[in-house]
C-alpha positions in Angstrom: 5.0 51.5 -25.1 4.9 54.3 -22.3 1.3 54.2 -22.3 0.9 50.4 -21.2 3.7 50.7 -18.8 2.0 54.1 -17.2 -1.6 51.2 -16.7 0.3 48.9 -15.0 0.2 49.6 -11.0 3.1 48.7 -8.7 1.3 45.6 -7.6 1.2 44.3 -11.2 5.3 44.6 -11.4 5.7 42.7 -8.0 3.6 39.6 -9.4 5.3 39.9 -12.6 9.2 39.6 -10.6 7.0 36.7 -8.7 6.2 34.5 -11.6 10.1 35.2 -13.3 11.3 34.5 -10.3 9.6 31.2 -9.8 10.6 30.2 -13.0 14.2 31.1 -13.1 14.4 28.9 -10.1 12.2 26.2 -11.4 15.5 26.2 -14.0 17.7 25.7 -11.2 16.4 23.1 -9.8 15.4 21.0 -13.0 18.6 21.7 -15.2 20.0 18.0 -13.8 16.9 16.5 -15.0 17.2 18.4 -17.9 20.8 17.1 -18.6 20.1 13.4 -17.3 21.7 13.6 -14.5 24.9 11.2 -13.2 24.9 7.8 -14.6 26.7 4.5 -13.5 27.9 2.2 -15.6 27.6 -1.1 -14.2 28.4 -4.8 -15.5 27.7 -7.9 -13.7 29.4 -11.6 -14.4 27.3 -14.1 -13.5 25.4 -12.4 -11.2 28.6 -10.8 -10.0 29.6 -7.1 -9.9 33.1 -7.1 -11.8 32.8 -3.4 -12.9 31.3 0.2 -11.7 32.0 3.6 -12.5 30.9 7.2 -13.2 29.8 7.0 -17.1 32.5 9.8 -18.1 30.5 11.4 -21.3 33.6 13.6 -22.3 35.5 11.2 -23.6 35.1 7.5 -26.0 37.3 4.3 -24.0 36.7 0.9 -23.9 36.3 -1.4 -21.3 37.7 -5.0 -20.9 35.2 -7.5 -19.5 36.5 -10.8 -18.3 34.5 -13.8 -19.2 35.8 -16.7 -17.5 36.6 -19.5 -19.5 35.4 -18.1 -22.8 37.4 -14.9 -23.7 36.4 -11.0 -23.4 34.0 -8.7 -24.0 34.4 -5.2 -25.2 32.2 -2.1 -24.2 32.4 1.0 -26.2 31.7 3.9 -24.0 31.4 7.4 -25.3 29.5 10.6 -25.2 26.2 9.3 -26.9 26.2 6.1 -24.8 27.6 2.3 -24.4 27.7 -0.5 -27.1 29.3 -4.2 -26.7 31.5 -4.7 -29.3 30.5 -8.2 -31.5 32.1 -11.0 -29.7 33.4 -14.2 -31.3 30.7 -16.6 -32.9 31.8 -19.3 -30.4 31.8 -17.1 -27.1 28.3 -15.7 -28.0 26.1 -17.4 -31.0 23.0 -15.4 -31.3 24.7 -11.8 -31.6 21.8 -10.6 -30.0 23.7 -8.4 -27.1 25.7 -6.5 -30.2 22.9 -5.9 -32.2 20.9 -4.0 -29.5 22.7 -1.5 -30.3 23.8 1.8 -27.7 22.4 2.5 -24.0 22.1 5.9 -22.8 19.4 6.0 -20.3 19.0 5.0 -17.0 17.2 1.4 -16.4 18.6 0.5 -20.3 20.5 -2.5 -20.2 22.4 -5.0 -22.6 22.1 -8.8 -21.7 23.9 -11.5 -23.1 22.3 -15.0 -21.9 25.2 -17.2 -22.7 27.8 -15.6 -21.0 25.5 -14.3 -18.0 26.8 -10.6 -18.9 24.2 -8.0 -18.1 25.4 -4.5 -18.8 23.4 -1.5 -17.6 23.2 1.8 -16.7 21.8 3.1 -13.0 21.3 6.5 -12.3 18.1 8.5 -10.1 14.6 6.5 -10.4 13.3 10.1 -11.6 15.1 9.5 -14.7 14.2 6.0 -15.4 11.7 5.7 -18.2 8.5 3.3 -17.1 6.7 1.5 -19.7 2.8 0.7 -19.4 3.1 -2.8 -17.8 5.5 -1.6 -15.0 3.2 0.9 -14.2 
């Protein structure tokens, strides 16, 4: 091992100390886009804001959603992401917005068309994921 490190020259150690240097800070920097970044949840009633906060990923709550005239809807927000609880047959029909599943990326949102719910979650435009036809 002494014999390659008596080749290199002291030229050869300052590039090398360049290049880990770059990219310990390249790790500095990208680490939030690494780990997703901050997140909003955000819910809109007929076109409406009626809810916004920090998506907390510590911890599993729920959140209330009024829907006027028809009842409530239920969000489950945890640490993997947020889910709408299946609401009544007569509030919501299809099923559709409780089937989708859980959110967890910016630009994902839930939708329910017959209550006018949409239920999303809005972080950096870095994050967002574009598909082919946006593009």
């Amino acid at each position: 091992m002494r014999r390659y490190l008596s080749l290199l020259k002291k030229g050869d150690f300052v590039i090398m100390g360049v290049i880990l240097g770059s990219f310990l800070l390249s790790l500095g920097v990208l680490s939030p886009r690494l780990h997703g970044g901050q997140l909003q949840l955000v819910v809109s009633v007929g076109g409406k804001e009626v809810y916004r906060q920090w998506w907390d990923r510590e911890g599993t709550y729920t959140v209330d959603i009024d829907l006027p005239g028809k009842g409530e809807a239920v969000l489950e927000v945890s640490p993997t992401g947020v889910r709408m609880r299946p609401l009544p047959l007569e509030i919501c029909p299809g099923q559709i917005c409780s089937h989708l599943g859980t959110i967890s990326r910016p630009g994902q949102a839930i939708i329910c068309l017959p209550n006018r719910l949409i239920v999303e979650l809005v972080g950096d435009s870095m994050d967002a994921e574009i598909d082919g036809i946006t593009q």
